[in-house]
N, C-alpha and C positions, 0 to 999 in steps of 0.2 A: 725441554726442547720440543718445538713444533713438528708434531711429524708429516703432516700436509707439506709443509717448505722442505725439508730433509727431500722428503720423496719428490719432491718437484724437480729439484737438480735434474739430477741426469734426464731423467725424461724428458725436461726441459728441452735440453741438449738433444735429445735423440730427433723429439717432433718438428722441432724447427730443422733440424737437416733434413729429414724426410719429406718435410716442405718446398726445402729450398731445392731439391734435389735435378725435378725436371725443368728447374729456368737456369740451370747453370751456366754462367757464361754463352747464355742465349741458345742453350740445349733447344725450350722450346719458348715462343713467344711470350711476354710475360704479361700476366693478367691485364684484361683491359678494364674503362672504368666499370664501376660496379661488378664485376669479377673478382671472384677469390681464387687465390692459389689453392692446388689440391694435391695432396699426393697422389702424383699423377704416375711416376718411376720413372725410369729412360736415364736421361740425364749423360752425361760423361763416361761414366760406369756400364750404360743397361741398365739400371737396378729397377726390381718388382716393383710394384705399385707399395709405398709405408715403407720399402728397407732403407735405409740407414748408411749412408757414406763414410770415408775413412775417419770421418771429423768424430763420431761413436766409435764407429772401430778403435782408434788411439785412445778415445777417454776411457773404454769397457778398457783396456789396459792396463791404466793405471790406476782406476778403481776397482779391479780386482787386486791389485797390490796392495792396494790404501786399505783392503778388506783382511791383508793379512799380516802384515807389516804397522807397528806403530807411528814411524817417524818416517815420513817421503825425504826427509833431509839426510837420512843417514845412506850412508854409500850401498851398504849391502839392498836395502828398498830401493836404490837407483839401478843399482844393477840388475836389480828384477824387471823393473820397468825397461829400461834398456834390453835385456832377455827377451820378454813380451814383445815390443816392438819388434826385434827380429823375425821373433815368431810367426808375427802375423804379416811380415813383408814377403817371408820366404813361402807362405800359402796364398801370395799372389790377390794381394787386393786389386776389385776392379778398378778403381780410380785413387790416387795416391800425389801429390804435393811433389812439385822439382826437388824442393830446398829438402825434401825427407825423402825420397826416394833417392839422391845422392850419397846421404848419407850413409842410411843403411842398408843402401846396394853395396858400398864399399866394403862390410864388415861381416860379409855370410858366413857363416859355421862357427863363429867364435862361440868363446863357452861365457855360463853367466857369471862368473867371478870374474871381474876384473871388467865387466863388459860396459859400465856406463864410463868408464874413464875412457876407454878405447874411443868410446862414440862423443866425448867432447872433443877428442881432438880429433877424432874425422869431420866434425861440426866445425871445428877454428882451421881447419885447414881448407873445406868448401871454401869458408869467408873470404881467407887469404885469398882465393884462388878467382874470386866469383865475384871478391868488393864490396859480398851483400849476403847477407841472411836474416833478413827483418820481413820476411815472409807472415803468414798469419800462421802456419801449421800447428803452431805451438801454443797459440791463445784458444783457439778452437775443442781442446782437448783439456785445459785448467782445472774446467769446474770440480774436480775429485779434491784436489789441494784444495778447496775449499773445505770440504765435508771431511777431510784428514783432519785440521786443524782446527775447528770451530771455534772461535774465541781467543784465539791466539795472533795476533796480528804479525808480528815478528817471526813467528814456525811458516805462516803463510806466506812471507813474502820472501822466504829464506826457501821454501817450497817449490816455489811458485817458479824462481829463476832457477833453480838447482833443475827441476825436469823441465824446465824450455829450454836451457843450454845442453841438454842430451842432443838434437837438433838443431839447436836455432844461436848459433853465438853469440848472435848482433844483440847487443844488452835493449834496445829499442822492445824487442822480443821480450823479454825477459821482466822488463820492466810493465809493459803492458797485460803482461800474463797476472802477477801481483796486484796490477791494480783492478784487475776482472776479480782476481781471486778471493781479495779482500771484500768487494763490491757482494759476491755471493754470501760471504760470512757473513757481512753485515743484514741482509735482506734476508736470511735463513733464520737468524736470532732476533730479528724486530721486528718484519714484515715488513721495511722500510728498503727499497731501491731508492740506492745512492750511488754511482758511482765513483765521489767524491772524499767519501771516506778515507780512501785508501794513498791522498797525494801527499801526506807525509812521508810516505815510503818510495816515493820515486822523483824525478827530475823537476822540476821546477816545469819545464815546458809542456805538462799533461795538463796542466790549470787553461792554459790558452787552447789545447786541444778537444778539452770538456766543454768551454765556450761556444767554440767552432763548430763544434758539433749539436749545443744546445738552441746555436740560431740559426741554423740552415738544414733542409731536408735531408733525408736520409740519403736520395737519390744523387744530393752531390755530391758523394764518397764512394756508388757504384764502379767510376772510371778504374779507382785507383785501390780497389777494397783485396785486394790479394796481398797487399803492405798491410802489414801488423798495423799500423794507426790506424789507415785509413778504415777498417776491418771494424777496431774496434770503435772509430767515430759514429761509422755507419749503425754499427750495433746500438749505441748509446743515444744516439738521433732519434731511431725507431720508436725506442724505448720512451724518450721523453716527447714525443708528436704522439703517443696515442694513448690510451686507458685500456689495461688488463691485455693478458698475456697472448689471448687469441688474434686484438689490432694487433699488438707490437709485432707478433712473427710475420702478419700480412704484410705488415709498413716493411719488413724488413727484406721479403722476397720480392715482392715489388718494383722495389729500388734496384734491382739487375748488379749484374754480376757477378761476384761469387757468393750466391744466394744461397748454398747450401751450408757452406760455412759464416757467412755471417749471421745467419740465420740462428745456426747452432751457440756460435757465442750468447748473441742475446735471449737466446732457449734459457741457459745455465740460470742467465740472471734472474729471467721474468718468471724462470719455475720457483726458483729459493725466495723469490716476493708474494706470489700470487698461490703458489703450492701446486701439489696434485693434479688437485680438484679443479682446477682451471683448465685443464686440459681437459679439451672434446673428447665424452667417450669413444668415437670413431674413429679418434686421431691415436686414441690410447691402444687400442683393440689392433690397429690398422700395423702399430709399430713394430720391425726387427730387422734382425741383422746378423750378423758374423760378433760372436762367435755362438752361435744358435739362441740369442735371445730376443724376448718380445719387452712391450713396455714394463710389464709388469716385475720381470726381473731386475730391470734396472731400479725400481722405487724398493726392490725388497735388497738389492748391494746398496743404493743409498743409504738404506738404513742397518746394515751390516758393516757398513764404513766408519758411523756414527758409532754405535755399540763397542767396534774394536776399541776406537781410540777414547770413549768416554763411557766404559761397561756398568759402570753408577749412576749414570743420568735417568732422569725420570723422563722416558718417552711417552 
């Protein structure tokens, strides 16, 4: 196993939301030409110059879980994750998602047993109610279902909808979390970004959506990028309009609007292809957040995640 890509994940994840953090939703004006994004802070939240939005906040989550638990598919690790989520809603994050703050605002002081069934059907009942829950909040936080299941395509995408529907019901959700998730495995074990990999395991209409996105700018998916597709079009645009990990996160705050989270999807990706070490020392130094970590502890749970679920590999 590569441990450069292993460690790239999260960090991935972390940097590009700290990037995308001060042009959120037009927080603040977004790079002009020749300009690069900075972590600047502000943003929606307030957040410090490098901290880290709830898009880290949910993934340190459930890859604390994935760090203790073997199987994210099994009920008792969901209900951990579900527990966690609570956790960190009820220490009041400063910026949090409609479609997840509905949710588990509904569900305070419940206990961890029993606690990720409770939150599917606070999840199916928003949709009933709402028409909709194909939100991004849930793609944004994936990347661990990758590093739980390395090599397993099948545990991943079984993974992958099982903690986006704690959230997010709309199978849209669910299905696009799998195909990120898969996308990671693969680039974590070959070096190879593909997002393609993984359209056996989901709807026929993600092949026309990978298109869409491989021939048009990333900035035409800005409008509409709080929608789980549009979210992950934008991310996968980015990713294929530029070369190595430091364009794609530019291209990907760039393109406006919810720049902290799209940002952070194609983080997950471009770390498990390009690794670590792709990442600006400054950007690395610069990073943290809730629940008191900086970059570095996230590349050492990435690879604490690894070890759990495969304590015979040769790292």
């Amino acid at each position: 196993m590569n441990i450069d890509r292993v460690s790239g994940v999260l960090l991935g994840v972390a940097v590009g939301d700290a990037l995308g953090v001060p042009y959120e939703y037009g927080s603040r004006p977004l790079p002009g030409p020749g300009e690069q994004a900075r972590m600047l802070g502000g943003g929606l939240g307030g957040y410090a110059p490098g901290q880290w939005s709830d898009d880290t906040e949910m993934t340190s989550v459930i890859a604390r879980v994935a760090a203790r638990f073997t199987d994210l598919r099994d009920e008792t690790a969901l209900d951990a994750v579900a527990a966690g989520f609570l956790g960190w809603h009820a220490a009041g994050p400063a910026d949090i998602g409609v479609q997840t703050s509905t949710v588990l605002g509904a569900l305070r002081g419940i206990q961890e047993s029993g606690a990720a069934s409770r939150m599917r059907v606070q999840a199916a009942e928003v949709h009933v109610v709402t028409g909709r829950s194909a939100g991004n909040g849930s793609l944004m936080r994936t990347a661990p279902v990758a590093l739980a299941h390395l090599g397993s395509p099948a545990a991943i995408t079984r993974a992958a909808r099982a903690v986006s529907s704690l959230t997010h019901h709309d199978p849209q959700a669910g299905e696009a979390c799998a195909l990120w998730s898969l996308a990671i495995d693969h680039a974590v074990r070959t070096g190879e970004i593909d997002a393609r990999v993984g359209l056996d395991q989901v709807g026929p209409e993600w092949a026309g959506r990978l298109d869409e996105a491989e021939q048009a700018p990333p900035e035409k998916f800005s409008g509409a990028n709080g929608w789980v597709v549009a979210a992950l079009q934008g991310a996968w645009s980015a990713i294929v309009h530029t070369s190595g990990l430091v364009d794609g996160l530019q291209a990907t705050v760039k393109a406006g609007g919810d720049t902290d989270t799209v940002a952070a999807i194609a983080g997950g990706l471009l770390g498990a292809g390009h690794g670590a070490s792709a990442v600006p020392d400054e950007w690395r130094a610069a990073v943290h957040g809730w629940p008191g970590l900086r970059g570095d502890d996230l590349t050492a749970l990435a690879m604490d995640i690894v070890h759990r679920h495969d304590p015979g590999s040769d790292h």
